[in-house]
GUMARPA-14812 format. One record per residue (C-alpha): residue number from 1; residue in one letter; z, x, y. Coordinates in steps of 0.1 Angstrom, whole numbers. Example, Ala and Ser with C-alpha at 12.3 -4.5 7.8 and 13.67 -1.06 7.14 Angstrom:
2
@nr->1; rest->A; Z->78; X->123; Y->-45
@nr->2; rest->S; Z->71; X->137; Y->-11
end
This chain:
445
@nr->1; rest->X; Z->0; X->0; Y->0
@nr->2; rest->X; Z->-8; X->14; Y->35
@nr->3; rest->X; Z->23; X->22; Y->55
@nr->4; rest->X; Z->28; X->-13; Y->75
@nr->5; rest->X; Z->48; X->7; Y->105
@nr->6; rest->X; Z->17; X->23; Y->116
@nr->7; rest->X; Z->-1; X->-7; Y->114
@nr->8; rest->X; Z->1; X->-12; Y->154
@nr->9; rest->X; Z->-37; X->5; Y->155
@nr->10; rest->X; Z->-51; X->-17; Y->127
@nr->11; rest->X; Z->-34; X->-52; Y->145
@nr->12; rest->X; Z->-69; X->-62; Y->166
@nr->13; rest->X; Z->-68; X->-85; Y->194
@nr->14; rest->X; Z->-97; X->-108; Y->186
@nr->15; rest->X; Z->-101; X->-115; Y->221
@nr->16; rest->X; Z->-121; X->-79; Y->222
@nr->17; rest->X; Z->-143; X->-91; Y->194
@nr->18; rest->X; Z->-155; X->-122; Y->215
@nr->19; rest->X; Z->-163; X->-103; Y->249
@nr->20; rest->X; Z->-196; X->-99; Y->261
@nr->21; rest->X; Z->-203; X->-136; Y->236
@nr->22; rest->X; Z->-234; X->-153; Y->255
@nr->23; rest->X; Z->-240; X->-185; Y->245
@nr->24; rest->X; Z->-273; X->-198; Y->248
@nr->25; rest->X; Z->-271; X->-232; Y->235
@nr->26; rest->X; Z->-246; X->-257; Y->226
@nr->27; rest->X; Z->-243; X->-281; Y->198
@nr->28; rest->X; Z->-215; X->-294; Y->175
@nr->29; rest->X; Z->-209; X->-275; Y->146
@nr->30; rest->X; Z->-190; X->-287; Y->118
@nr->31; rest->X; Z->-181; X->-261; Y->84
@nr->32; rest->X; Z->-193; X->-287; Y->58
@nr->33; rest->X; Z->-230; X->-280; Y->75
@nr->34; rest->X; Z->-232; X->-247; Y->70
@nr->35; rest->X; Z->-247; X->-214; Y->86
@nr->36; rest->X; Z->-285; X->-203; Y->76
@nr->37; rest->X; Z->-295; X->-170; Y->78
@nr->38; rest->X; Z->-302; X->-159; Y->110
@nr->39; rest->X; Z->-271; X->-184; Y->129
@nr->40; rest->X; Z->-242; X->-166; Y->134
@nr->41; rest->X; Z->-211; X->-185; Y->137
@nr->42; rest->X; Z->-191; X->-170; Y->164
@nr->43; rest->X; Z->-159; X->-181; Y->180
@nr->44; rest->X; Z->-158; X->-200; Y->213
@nr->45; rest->X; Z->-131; X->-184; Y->231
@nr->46; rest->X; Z->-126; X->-213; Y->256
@nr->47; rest->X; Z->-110; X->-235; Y->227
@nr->48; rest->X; Z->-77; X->-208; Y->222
@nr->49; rest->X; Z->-48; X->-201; Y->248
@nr->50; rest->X; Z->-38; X->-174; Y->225
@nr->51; rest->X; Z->-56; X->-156; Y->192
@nr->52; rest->X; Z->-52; X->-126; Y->174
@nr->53; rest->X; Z->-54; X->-108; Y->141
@nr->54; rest->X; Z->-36; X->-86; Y->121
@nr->55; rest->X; Z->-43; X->-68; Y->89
@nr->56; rest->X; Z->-14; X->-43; Y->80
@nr->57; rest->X; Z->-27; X->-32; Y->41
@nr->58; rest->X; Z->-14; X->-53; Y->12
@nr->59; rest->X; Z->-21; X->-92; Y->13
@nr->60; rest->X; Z->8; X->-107; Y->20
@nr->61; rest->X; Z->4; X->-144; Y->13
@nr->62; rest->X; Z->40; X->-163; Y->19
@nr->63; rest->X; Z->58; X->-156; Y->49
@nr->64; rest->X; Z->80; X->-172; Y->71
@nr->65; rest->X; Z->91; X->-174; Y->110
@nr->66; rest->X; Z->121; X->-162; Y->122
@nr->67; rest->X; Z->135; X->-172; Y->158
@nr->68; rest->X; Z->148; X->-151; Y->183
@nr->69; rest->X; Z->182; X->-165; Y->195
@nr->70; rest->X; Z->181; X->-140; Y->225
@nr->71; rest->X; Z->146; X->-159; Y->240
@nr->72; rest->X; Z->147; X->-178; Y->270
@nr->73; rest->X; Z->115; X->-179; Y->279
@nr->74; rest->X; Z->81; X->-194; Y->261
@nr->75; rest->X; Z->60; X->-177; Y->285
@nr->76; rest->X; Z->33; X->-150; Y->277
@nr->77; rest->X; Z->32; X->-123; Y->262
@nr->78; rest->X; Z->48; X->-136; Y->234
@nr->79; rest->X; Z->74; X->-119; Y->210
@nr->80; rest->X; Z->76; X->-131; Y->177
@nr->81; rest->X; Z->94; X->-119; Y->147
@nr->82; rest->X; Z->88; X->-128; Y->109
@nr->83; rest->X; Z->91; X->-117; Y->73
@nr->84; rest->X; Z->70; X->-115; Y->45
@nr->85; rest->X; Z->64; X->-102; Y->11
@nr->86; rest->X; Z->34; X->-82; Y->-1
@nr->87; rest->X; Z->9; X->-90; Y->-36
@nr->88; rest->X; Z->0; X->-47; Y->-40
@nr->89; rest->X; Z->-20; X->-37; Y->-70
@nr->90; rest->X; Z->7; X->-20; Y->-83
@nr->91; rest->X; Z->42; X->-35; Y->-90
@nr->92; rest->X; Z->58; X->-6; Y->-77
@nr->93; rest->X; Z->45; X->-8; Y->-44
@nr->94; rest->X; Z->57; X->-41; Y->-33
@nr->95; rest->X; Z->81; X->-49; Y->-4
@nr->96; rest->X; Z->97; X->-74; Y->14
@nr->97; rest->X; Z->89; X->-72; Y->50
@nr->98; rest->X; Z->104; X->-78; Y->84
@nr->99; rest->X; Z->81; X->-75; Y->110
@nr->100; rest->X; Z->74; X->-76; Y->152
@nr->101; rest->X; Z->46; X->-91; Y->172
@nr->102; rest->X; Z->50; X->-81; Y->209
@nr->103; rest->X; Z->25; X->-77; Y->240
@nr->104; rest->X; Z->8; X->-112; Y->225
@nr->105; rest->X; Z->-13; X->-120; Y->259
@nr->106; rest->X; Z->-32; X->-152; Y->258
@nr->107; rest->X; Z->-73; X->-156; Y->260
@nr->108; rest->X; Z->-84; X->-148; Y->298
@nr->109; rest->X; Z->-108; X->-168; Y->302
@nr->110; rest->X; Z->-134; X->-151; Y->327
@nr->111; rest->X; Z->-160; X->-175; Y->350
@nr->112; rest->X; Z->-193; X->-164; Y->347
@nr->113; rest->X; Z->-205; X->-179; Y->376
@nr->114; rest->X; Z->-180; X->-155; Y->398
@nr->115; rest->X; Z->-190; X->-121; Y->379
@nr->116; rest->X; Z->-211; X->-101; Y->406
@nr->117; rest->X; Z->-231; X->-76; Y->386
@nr->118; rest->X; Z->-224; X->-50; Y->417
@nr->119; rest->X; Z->-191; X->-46; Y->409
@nr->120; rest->X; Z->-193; X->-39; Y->373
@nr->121; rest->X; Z->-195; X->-5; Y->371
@nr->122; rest->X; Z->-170; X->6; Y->395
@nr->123; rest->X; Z->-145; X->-19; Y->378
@nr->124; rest->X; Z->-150; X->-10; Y->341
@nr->125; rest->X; Z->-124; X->19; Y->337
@nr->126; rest->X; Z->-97; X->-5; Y->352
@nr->127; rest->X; Z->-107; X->-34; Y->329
@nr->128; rest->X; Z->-104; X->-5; Y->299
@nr->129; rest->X; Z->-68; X->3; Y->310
@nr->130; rest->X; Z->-60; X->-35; Y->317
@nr->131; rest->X; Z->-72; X->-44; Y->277
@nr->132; rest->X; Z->-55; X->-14; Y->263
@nr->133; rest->X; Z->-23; X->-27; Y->282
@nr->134; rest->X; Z->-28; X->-58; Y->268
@nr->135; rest->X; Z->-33; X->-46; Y->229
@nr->136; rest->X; Z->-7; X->-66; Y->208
@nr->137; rest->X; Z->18; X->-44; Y->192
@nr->138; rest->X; Z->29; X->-45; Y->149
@nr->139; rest->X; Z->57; X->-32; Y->135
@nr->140; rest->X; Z->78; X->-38; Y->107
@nr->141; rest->X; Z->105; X->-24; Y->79
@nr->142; rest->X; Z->98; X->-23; Y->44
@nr->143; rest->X; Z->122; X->-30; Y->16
@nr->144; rest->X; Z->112; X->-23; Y->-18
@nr->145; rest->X; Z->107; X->-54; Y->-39
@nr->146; rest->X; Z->105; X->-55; Y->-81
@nr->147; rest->X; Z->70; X->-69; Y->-84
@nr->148; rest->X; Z->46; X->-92; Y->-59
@nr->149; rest->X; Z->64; X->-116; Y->-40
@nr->150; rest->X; Z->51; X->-152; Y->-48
@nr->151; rest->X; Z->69; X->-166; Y->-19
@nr->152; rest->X; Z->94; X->-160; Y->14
@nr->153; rest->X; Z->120; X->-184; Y->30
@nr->154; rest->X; Z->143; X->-171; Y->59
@nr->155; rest->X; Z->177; X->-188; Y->71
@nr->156; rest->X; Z->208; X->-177; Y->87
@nr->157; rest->X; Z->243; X->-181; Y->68
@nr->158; rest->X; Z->277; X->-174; Y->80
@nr->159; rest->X; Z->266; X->-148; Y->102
@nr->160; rest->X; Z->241; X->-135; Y->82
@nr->161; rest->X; Z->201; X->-132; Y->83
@nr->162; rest->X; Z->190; X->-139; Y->50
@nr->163; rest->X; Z->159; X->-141; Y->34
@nr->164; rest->X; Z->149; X->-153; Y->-5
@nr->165; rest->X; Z->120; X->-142; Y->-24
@nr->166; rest->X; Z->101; X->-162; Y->-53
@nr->167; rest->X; Z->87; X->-128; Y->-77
@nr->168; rest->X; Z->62; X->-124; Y->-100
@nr->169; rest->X; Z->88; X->-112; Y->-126
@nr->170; rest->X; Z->100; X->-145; Y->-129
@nr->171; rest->X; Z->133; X->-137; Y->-108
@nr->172; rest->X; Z->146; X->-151; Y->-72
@nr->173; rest->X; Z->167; X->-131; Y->-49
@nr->174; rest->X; Z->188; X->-132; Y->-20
@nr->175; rest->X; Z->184; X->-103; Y->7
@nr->176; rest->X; Z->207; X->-92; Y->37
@nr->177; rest->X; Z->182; X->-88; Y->64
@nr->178; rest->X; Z->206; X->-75; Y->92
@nr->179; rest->X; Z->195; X->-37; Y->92
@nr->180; rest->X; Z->157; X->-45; Y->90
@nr->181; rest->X; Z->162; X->-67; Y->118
@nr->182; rest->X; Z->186; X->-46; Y->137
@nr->183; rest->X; Z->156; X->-19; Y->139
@nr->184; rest->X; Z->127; X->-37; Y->149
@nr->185; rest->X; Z->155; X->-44; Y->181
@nr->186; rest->X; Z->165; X->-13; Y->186
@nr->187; rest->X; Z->147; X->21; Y->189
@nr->188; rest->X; Z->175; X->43; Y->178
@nr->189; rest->X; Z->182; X->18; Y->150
@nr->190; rest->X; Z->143; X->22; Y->137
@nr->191; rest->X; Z->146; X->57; Y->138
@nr->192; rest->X; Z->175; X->56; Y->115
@nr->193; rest->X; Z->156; X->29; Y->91
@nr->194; rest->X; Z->127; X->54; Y->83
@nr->195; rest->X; Z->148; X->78; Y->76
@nr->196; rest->X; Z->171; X->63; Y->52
@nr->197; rest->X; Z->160; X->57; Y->17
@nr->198; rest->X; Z->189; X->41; Y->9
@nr->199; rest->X; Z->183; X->13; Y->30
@nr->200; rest->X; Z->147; X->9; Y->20
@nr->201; rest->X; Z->154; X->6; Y->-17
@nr->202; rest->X; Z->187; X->-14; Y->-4
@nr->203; rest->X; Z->188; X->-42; Y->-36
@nr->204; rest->X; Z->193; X->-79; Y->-29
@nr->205; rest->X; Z->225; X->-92; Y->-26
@nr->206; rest->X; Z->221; X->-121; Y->-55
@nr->207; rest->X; Z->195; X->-125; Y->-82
@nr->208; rest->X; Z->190; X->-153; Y->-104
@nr->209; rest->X; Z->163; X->-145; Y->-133
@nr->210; rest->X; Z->174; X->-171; Y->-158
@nr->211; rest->X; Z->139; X->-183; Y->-155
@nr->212; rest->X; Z->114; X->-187; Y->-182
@nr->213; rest->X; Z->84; X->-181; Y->-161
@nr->214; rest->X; Z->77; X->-171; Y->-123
@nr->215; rest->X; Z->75; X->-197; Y->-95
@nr->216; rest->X; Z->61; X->-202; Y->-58
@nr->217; rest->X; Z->92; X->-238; Y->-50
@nr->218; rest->X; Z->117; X->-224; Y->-28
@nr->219; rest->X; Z->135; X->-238; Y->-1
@nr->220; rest->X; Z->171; X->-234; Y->26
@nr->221; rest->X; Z->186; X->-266; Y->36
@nr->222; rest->X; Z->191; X->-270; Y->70
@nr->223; rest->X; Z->218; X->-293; Y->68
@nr->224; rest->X; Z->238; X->-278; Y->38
@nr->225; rest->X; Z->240; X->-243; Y->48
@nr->226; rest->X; Z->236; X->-212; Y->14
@nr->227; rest->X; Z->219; X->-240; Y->-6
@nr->228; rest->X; Z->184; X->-230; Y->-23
@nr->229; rest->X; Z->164; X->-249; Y->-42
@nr->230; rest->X; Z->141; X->-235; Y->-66
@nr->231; rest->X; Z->114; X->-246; Y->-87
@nr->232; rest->X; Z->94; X->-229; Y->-116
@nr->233; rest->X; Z->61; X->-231; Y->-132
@nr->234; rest->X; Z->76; X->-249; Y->-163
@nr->235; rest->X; Z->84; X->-279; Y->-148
@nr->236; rest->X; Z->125; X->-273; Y->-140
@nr->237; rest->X; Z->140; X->-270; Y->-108
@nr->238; rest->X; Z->171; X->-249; Y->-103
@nr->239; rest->X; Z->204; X->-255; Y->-71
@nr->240; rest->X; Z->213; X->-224; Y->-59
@nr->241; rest->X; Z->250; X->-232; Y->-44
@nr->242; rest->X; Z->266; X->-208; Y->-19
@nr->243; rest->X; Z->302; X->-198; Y->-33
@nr->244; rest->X; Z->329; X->-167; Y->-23
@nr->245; rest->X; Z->315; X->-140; Y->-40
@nr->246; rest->X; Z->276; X->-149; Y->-35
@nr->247; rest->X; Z->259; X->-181; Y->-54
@nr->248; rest->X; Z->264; X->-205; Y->-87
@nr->249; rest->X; Z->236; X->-219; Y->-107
@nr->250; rest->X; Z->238; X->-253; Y->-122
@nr->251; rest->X; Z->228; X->-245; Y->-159
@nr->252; rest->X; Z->211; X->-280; Y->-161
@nr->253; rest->X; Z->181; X->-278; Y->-137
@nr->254; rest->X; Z->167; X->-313; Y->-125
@nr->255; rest->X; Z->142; X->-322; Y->-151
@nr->256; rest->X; Z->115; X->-348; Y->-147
@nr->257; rest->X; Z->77; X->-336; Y->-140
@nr->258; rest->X; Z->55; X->-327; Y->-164
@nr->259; rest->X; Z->38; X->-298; Y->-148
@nr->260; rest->X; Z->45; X->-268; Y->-127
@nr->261; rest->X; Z->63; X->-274; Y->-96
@nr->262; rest->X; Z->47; X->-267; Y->-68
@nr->263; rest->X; Z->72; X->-273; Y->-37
@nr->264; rest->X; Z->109; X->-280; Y->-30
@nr->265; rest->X; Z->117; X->-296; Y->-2
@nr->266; rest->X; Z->153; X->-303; Y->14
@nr->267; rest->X; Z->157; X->-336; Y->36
@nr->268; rest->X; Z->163; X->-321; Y->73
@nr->269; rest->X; Z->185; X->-348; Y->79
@nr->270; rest->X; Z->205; X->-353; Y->42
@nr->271; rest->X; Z->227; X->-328; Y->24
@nr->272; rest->X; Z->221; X->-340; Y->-9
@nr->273; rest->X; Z->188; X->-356; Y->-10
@nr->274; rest->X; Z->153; X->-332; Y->-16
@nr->275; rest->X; Z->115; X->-339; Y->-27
@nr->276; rest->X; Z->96; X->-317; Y->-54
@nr->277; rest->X; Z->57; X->-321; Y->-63
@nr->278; rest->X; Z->40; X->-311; Y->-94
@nr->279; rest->X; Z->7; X->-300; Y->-111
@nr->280; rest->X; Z->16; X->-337; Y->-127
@nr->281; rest->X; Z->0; X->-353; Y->-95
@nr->282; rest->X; Z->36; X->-369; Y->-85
@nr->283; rest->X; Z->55; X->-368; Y->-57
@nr->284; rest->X; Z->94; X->-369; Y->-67
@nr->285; rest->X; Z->125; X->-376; Y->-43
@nr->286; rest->X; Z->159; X->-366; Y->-57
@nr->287; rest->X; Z->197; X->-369; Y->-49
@nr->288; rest->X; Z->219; X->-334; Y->-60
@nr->289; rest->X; Z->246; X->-362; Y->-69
@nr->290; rest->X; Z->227; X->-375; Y->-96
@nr->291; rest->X; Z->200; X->-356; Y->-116
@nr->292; rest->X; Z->193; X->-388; Y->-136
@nr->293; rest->X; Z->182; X->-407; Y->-100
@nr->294; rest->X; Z->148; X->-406; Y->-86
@nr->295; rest->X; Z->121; X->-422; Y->-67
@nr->296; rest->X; Z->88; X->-413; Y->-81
@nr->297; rest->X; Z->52; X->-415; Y->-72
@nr->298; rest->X; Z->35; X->-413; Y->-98
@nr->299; rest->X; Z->-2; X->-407; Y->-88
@nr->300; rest->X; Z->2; X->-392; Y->-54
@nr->301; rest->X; Z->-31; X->-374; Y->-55
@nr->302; rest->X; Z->-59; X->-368; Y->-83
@nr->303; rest->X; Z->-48; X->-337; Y->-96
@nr->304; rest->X; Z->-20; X->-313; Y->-85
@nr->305; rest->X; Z->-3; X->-320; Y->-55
@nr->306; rest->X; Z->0; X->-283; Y->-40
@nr->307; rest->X; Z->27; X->-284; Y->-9
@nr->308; rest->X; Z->43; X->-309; Y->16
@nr->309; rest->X; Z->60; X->-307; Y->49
@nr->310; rest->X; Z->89; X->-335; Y->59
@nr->311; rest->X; Z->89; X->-351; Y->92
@nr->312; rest->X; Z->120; X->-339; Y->113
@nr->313; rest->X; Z->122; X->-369; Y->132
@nr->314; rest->X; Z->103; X->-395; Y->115
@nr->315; rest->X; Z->107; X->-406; Y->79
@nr->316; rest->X; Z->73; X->-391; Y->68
@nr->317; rest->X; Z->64; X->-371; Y->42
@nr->318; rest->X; Z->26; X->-352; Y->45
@nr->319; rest->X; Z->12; X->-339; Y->15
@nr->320; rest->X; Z->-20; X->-321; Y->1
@nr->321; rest->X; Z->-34; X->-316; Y->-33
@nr->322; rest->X; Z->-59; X->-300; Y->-56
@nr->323; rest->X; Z->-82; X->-329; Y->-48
@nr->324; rest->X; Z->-90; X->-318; Y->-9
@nr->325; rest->X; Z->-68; X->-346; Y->2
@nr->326; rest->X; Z->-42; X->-350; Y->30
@nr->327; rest->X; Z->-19; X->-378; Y->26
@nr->328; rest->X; Z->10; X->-395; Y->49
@nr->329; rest->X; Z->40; X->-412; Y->29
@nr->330; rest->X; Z->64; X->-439; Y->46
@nr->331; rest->X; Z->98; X->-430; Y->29
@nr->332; rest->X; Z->113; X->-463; Y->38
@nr->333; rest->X; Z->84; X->-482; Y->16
@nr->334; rest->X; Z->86; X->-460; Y->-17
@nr->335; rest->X; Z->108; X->-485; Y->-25
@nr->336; rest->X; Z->83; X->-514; Y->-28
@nr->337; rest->X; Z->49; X->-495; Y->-27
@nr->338; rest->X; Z->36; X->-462; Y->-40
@nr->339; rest->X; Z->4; X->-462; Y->-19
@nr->340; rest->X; Z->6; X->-436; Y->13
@nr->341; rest->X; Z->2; X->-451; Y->47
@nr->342; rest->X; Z->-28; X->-430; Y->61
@nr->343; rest->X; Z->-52; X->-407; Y->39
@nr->344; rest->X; Z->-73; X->-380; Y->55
@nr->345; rest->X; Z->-105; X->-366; Y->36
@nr->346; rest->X; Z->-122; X->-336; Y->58
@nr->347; rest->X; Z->-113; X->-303; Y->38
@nr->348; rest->X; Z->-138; X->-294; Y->7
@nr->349; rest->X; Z->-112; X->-272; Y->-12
@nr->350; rest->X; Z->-80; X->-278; Y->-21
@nr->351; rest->X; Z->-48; X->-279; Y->7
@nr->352; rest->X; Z->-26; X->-246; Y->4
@nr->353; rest->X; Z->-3; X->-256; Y->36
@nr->354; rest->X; Z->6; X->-284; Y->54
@nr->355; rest->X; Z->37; X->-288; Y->80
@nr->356; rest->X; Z->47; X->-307; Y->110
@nr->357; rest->X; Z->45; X->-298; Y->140
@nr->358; rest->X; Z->81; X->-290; Y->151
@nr->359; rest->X; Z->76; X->-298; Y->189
@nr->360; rest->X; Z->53; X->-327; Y->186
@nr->361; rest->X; Z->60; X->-351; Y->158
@nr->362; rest->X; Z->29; X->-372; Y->153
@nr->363; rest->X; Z->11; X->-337; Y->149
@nr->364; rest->X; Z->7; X->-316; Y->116
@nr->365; rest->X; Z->-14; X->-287; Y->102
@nr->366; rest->X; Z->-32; X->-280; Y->73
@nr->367; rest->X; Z->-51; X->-250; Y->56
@nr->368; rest->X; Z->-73; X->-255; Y->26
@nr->369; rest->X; Z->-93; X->-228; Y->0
@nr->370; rest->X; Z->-121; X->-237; Y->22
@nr->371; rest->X; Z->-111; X->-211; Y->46
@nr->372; rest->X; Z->-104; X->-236; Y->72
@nr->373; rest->X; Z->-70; X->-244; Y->92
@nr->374; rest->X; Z->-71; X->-284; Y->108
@nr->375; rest->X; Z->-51; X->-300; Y->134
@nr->376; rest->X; Z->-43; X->-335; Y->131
@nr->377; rest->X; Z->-28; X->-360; Y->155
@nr->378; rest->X; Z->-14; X->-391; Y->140
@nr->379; rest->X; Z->-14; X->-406; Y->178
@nr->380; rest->X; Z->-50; X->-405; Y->179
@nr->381; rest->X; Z->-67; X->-442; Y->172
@nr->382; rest->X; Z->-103; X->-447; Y->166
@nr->383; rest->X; Z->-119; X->-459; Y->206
@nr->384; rest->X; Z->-150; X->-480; Y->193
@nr->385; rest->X; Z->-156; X->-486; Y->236
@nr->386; rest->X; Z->-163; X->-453; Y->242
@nr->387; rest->X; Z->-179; X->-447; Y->209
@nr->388; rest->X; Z->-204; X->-475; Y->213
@nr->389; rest->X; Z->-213; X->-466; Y->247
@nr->390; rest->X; Z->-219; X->-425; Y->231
@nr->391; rest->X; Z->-236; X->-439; Y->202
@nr->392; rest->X; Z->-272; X->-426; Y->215
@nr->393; rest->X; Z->-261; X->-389; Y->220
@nr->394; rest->X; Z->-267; X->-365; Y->193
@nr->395; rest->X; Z->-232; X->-347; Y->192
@nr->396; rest->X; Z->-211; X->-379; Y->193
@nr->397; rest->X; Z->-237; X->-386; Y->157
@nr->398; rest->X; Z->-232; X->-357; Y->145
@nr->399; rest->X; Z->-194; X->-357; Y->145
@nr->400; rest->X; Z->-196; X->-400; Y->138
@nr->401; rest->X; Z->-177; X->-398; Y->103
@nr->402; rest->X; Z->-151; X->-374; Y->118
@nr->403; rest->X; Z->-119; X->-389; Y->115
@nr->404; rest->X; Z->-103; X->-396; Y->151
@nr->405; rest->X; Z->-71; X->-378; Y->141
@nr->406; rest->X; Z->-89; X->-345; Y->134
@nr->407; rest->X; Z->-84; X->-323; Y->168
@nr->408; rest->X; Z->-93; X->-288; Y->159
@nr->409; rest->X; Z->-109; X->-271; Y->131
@nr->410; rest->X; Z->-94; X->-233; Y->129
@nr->411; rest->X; Z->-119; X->-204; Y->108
@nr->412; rest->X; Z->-122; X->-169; Y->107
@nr->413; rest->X; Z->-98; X->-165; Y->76
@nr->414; rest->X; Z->-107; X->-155; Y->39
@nr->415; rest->X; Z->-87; X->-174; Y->13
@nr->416; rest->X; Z->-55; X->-188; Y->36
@nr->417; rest->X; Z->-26; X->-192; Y->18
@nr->418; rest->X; Z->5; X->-203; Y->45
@nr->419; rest->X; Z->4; X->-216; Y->81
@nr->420; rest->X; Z->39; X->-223; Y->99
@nr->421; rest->X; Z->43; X->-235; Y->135
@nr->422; rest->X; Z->65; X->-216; Y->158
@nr->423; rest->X; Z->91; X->-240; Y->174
@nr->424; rest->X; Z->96; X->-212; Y->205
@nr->425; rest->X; Z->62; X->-216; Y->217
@nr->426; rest->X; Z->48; X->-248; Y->212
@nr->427; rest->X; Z->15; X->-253; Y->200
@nr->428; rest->X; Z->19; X->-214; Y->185
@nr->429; rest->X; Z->3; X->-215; Y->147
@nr->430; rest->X; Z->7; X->-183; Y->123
@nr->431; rest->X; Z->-12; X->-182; Y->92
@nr->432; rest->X; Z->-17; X->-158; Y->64
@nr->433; rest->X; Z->-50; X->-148; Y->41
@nr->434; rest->X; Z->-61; X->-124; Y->19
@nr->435; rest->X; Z->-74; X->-110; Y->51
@nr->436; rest->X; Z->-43; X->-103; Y->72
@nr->437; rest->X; Z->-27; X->-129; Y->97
@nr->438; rest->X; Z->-37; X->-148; Y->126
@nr->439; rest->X; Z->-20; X->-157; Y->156
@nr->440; rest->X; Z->-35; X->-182; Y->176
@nr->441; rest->X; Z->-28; X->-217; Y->200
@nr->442; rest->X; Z->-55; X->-235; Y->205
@nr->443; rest->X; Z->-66; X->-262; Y->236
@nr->444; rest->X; Z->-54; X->-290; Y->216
@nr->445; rest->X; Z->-20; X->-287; Y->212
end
């Protein structure tokens, strides 16, 4: 794996990539037409606030957003801190990784009609040391980690950052993240890091490998503090419960799909109360008090229902599956109907992320296999006025079977695996691919 704290020279600001962009005609383009072989799909900078790439060696393909409780401010540039876990070649060279954004400048966007072709020359050098000002800065601290990490979830308990990790070898653990995170604040502090072995190869405070087989379900409760849940490929799903000396495991896991499961879920407002999904198409909703108990849908999608996000504010559950679909579930009408309340067909491939918008809650993203992040707006209704009097024009045809809801169609990305929203500066979307990460806000939200 390349060394990930000198990936501040690889971490490209995409804006750089889009200069100098003339576009000679206009014309809406949607992904499920295609690009022949002399097009060139290029990005229209006008549509992004903020966007930027990174690719710092080994895919890294489960991550997740930590917040800075010493931000005041959502202004630009932005600072934003995460970890993640790396997928290397070899086992050996896997970690689990805290990283640093910084210097994240949004898009300038430049008039054309005010650039005076006199004046270019003289202020080229100054534009050169204005862009090299503004390159985003990476860095991060590595922690070795036994095998690929499957996936990342971070929280904070009594005191403590702490982040688990889902491995390949069929084990989760629990790691202290306070001296990774104490460098990427402090200079001296990073100095020390790379110079410590000791605390790179630092082991997790708690594993649990009484697994039969490795999983990707994980996830902290907000309202129960130290509780994990965790979900394997076989079908069980284990309660991780915080105790004295580190964390109990309930020998009996809650038992009831059929298939791998796919995503865990707390409530964000209930300690005891979670949601799983399977490769058995269901959709399950649980109570800890009662492993017996559950609501169950039993054909929530096609095939395998892959991931789901739950409403903060709302009592709605968004889901996506195998079958390309994106679907909207009314908790307070499981009850008496299995059938969701809105269904969304746009993506070709199957969904590999969905979650609410934490700022805005009729707004949610989703990422699919076919390389392509959407932003959705449950807000949005259908205006047949407006789309009657538009009929004639060719755009407002082209994009006629374009569901209303659908605001912003995201590319660039090989293979995205995770997306999560950044609640400190709204609109903000990370994502991660087999190509590296992107950073980006768009117009829209």
């Amino acid at each position: 794996m390349a060394d990930m704290e000198q990936a501040s020279d690889e971490f490209e600001d995409i804006e750089e990539e889009m200069e100098g962009e003339e576009e000679e005609s206009t014309k809406v383009y949607l992904p499920k037409y295609g690009v022949e072989e002399d097009e060139e799909l290029v990005c229209d900078k006008s549509a992004y606030l903020m966007y930027h790439h990174g690719n710092a060696g080994s895919p890294c393909l489960s991550f997740d957003i930590i917040l800075d409780e010493n931000q005041t401010s959502d202004q630009y540039p932005a600072t934003i801190y995460g970890v993640t876990g790396s997928q290397a070649e070899s086992s050996r060279g896997n970690h689990v990784i805290a990283m640093k954004m910084s210097n994240l400048h949004g898009v300038i966007q430049k008039d054309k009609n005010e650039v005076n072709s006199d004046s270019e020359d003289e202020d080229s050098s100054d534009e050169e040391d204005g862009d090299r000002e503004k390159q985003p800065v990476f860095e991060s601290t590595m922690r070795q980690h036994r095998g690929g990490v499957n996936r990342v979830r971070y929280t904070t308990f009594q005191g403590k950052p702490l982040v688990a990790t889902w491995g390949e070898n069929a084990s989760v653990n629990i790691w202290n993240m306070k001296d990774q995170m104490n460098a990427l604040k402090n200079k001296s502090a990073m100095a020390k890091y790379k110079q410590n072995k000791q605390l790179k190869s630092a082991p997790p405070v708690f594993t649990f490998a009484g697994y039969m087989t490795e999983g990707f379900a994980m996830d902290w409760s907000k309202v129960n503090k130290g509780s994990l849940l965790t979900g394997d490929c076989k079908n069980k799903i284990f309660l991780l419960a915080p105790t004295e000396g580190g964390w109990s495991v309930d020998q009996k896991p809650f038992s009831g799909h059929e298939g791998s499961v796919e995503e865990v879920l707390w409530s964000p407002n209930e300690a005891t109360v979670f949601a799983s999904c399977s490769a058995d198409a269901s959709i399950r909703i649980w109570d800890t008090r009662s492993k017996s108990n559950q609501m169950k849908i039993g054909k929530a999608h096609d095939s395998d229902v892959n991931v789901m996000s739950w409403n903060s504010s709302d009592p709605f559950i968004v889901s996506g599956g195998d079958d390309g679909m994106i679907k909207i579930w009314d908790l307070r009408q499981l009850a008496k109907s299995s059938k969701a309340v809105a269904t969304f067909k746009h993506h070709s491939a199957p969904i590999t992320s969905v979650e609410w918008n934490p700022n805005d809650k009729s707004v949610f993203a989703a990422a699919g296999a076919d390389d392509q992040i959407t932003i959705w707006d449950l807000g949005v209704e259908k205006d047949e006025e407006e789309e009657a009097k538009n009929k004639d024009e060719s755009n407002i045809a082209e994009v006629s079977d374009v569901p209303p809801q659908l605001l912003f169609i995201h590319q660039g990305q090989k293979d995205i695996k995770e997306l999560h929203w950044h609640k400190q500066y709204p609109g903000l979307i990370v994502s991660t691919a087999l190509d590296g990460f992107n950073i980006f806000r768009t117009v829209s939200v």
